[in-house]
Structures are given as C-alpha cells and as structure tokens.
N, C-alpha and C positions, 0 to 999 in steps of 0.2 A: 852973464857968465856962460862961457861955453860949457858943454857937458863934456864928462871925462868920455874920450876915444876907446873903444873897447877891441881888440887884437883880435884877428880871424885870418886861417889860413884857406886861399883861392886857389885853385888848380885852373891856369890860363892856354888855349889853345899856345903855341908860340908865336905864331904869328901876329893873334891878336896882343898879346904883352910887346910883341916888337913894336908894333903901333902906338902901344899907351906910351912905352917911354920915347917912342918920338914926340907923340903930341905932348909929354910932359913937360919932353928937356925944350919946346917953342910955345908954350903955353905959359911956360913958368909955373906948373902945377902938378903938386906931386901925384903919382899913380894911384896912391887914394883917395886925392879930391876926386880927380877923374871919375872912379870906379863910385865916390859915395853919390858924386854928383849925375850919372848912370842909372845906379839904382835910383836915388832922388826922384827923377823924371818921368822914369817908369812908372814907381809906385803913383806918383802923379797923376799918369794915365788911367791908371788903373782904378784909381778913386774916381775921376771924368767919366768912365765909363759903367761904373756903378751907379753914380748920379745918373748916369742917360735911361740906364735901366729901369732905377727908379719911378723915373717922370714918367715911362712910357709902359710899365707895367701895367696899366688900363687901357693901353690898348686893344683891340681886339688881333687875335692871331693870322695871321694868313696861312689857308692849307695851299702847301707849296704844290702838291698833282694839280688845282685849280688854276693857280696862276703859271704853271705852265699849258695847262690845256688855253686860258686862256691866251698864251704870248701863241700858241700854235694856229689858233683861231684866227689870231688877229692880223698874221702874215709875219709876227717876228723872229718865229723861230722856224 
C-alpha cells in the first residue's frame, strides 16, 4: 500500500518549472513525480556519501600546505 501523499508548497525558478512541465507533458509524469523523484536521488547521494565517509573515517588526514609543498617539489605545480 502506498503512503498517503502529503501537500507542500515549492517556489520554482520559471525556467526551471518550464522544463518540468516539458519533461512531464514527454515523460508522461506528473511535476511531482519529477520533483519526488529529484529529491529521491539526491537524498540517495547523500546517504552514498555518508557511507563513503564512514568507511574512510580511519583514515589518516592529509595536511593540505604538505601536499602542496609536495606537488611543488615534485615539478607539478
């Protein structure tokens, strides 16, 4: 069973709203699938990149004055 849709009002560039109802009216999908499916992806990412964080949180740091003294040293910069 789907979950009840809950109503929110968006403030959209125009341009960018001009876009959604093109890709709606050739997509055959309304401006809030679009828009859920958007944030959807995002948040998505967002979790992706959490995890990446996680895993590599023992890492050791790189001091960034280092590694450029080193790219300077080494002809790359």
């Amino acid at each position: 069973m789907k979950t009840a849709l809950k109503r929110s009002t968006i403030y959209l560039d125009p341009e960018i709203h001009k876009a959604l109802k093109v890709k709606s009216a050739v997509s055959s999908k309304t401006i809030s699938e679009l828009v859920n499916e958007a944030i959807r992806l995002s948040l998505e990412e967002d979790y992706e990149d959490l995890l990446a964080f996680e895993e590599r949180k023992n890492e050791p740091n790189l001091d960034f004055e280092l590694v450029l003294k080193e790219l300077k040293e080494s002809g790359n910069l």
